[in-house]
C-alpha positions in Angstrom: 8.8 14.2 -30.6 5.6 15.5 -28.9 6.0 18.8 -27.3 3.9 18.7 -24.1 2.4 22.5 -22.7 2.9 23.6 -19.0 -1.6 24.2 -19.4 -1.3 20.0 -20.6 1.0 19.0 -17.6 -1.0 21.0 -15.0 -3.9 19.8 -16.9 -2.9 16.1 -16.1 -1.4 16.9 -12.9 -5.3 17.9 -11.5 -6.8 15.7 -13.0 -4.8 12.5 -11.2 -5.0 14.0 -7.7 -8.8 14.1 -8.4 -8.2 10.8 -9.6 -6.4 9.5 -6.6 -8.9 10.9 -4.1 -11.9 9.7 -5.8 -12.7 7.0 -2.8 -9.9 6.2 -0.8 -11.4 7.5 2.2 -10.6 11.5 1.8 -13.0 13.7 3.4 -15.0 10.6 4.9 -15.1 10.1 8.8 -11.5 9.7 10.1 -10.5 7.0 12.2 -13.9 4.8 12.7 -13.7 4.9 8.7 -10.0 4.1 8.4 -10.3 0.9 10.6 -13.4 -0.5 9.6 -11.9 -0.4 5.8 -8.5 -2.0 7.9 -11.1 -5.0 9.6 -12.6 -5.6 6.0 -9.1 -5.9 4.4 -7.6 -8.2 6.8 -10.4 -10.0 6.6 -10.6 -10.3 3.0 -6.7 -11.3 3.1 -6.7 -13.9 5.6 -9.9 -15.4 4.1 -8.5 -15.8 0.5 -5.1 -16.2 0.9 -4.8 -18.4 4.5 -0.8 -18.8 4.2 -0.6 -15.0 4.9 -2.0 -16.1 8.7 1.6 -17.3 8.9 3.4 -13.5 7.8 0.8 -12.1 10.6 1.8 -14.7 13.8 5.7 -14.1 12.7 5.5 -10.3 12.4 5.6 -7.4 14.9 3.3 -5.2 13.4 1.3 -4.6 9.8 0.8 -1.5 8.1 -2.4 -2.3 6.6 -3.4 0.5 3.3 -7.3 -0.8 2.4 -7.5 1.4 -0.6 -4.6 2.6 -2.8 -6.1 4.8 -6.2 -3.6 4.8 -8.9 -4.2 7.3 -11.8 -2.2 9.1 -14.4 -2.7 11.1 -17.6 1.1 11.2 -18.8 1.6 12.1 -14.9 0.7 10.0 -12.6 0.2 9.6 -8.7 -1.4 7.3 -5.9 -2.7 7.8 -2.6 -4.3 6.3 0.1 -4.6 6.0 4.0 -4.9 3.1 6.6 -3.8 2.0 9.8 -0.9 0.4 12.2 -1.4 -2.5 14.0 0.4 -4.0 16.4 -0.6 -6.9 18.6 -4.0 -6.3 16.8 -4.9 -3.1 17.6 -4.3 0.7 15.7 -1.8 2.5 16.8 -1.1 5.1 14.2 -2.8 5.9 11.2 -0.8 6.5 8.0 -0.8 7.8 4.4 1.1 6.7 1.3 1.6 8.6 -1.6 3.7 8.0 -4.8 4.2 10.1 -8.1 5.9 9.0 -11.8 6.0 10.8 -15.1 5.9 9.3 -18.0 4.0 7.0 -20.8 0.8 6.4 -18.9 -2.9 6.8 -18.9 -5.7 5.2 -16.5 -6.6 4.1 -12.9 -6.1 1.2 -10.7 -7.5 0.7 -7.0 -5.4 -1.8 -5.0 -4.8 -3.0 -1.3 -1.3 -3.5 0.5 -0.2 -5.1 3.8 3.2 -4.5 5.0 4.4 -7.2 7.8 7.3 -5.9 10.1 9.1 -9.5 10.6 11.5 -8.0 13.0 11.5 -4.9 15.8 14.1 -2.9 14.4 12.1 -2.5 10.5 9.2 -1.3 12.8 11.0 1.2 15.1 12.6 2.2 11.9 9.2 3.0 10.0 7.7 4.4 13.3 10.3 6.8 14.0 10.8 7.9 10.5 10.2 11.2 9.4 8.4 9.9 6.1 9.4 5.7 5.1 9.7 5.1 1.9 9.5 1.7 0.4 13.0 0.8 -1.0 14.6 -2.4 -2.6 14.9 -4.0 1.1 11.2 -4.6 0.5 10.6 -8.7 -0.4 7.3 -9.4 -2.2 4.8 -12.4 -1.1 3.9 -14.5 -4.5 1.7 -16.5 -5.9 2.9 -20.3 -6.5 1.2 -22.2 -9.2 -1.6 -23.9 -7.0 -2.4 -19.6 -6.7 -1.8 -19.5 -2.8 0.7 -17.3 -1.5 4.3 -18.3 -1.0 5.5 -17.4 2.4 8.8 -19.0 2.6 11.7 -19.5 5.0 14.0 -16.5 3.0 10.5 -14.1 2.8 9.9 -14.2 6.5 12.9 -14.1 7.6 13.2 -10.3 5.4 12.7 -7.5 7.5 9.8 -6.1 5.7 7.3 -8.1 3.6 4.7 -6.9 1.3 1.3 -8.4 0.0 -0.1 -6.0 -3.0 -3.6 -7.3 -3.9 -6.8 -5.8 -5.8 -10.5 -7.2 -6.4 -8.7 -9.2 -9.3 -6.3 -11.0 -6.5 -2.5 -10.7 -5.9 -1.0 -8.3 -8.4 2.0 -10.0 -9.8 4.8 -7.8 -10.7 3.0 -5.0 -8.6 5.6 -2.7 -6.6 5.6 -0.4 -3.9 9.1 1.3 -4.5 9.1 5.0 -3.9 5.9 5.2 -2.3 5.9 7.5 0.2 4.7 6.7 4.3 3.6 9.4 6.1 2.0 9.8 9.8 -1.4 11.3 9.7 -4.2 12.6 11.7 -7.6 11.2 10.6 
């Protein structure tokens, strides 16, 4: 059994949060920085993956997270910021954060939209002191053609996520535990 130092675990510790703020918008601009990174997102989503057009005309309001950075040295963490929309325009901006211990090493970037199909999931996440993302969440897929599967029992959950990254739509990907938090660009 490998005996790991409090110096190792702090070590690791540092080095993910450096890890996870390495360009996911921390210290740029604010706002202006935040939404243009929210456009291009959207933009990218709706472009590639045009059955997620649907999820947006049925849903109340997205929580769109442009740039999620994923690290971990036996610790690991993720972070990253992005925007509220409802009826198309930003109405908060928000953070999500996440942490796990455990056997890991390395670093992912990745993208998420969360669709609020239904008023009371939204007033719930907007009146929230910190929402985190629990079992309740159901997951957009891939089918075999590779477009994403938006049917009748996924929009009709209250919350629906699409995880995706320059490689596409991360299969097996979860939010669970990550952390939502109101912030101030």
């Amino acid at each position: 059994m490998t005996q790991h130092t409090r110096r190792a675990i702090l070590a690791g510790l540092g080095s993910t949060a450096a890890l996870a703020a390495c360009g996911n918008g921390v210290g740029s601009n604010g706002s202006a920085t935040i939404d243009a990174r929210v456009d291009q997102t959207l933009n990218y989503l709706y472009t590639t993956y045009p059955a997620t057009t649907q999820l947006r005309d049925k849903s109340v309001g997205q929580l769109v997270m442009p740039l999620v950075t994923k690290a971990g040295f036996f610790a690991g963490g993720s972070y990253g910021r992005g925007a509220l929309r409802i009826g198309g325009a930003t109405v908060d901006y928000y953070s999500a954060t996440s942490g796990s211990f455990g056997l890991q090493i390395g670093a992912q970037q990745s993208a998420h939209v969360l669709f609020f199909m239904t008023d009371n999931a939204l007033r719930d996440f907007r009146f929230s002191d910190g929402w985190t993302a629990g079992a309740d969440l159901e997951y957009a897929v891939k089918d075999d053609g590779g477009a994403i599967v938006a049917d009748t029992t996924t929009s009709l959950a209250p919350v629906v996520a699409v995880v995706f990254g320059q490689v596409g739509l991360l299969v097996g990907a979860s939010l669970r535990g990550t952390k939502y938090a109101r912030i101030i660009p």
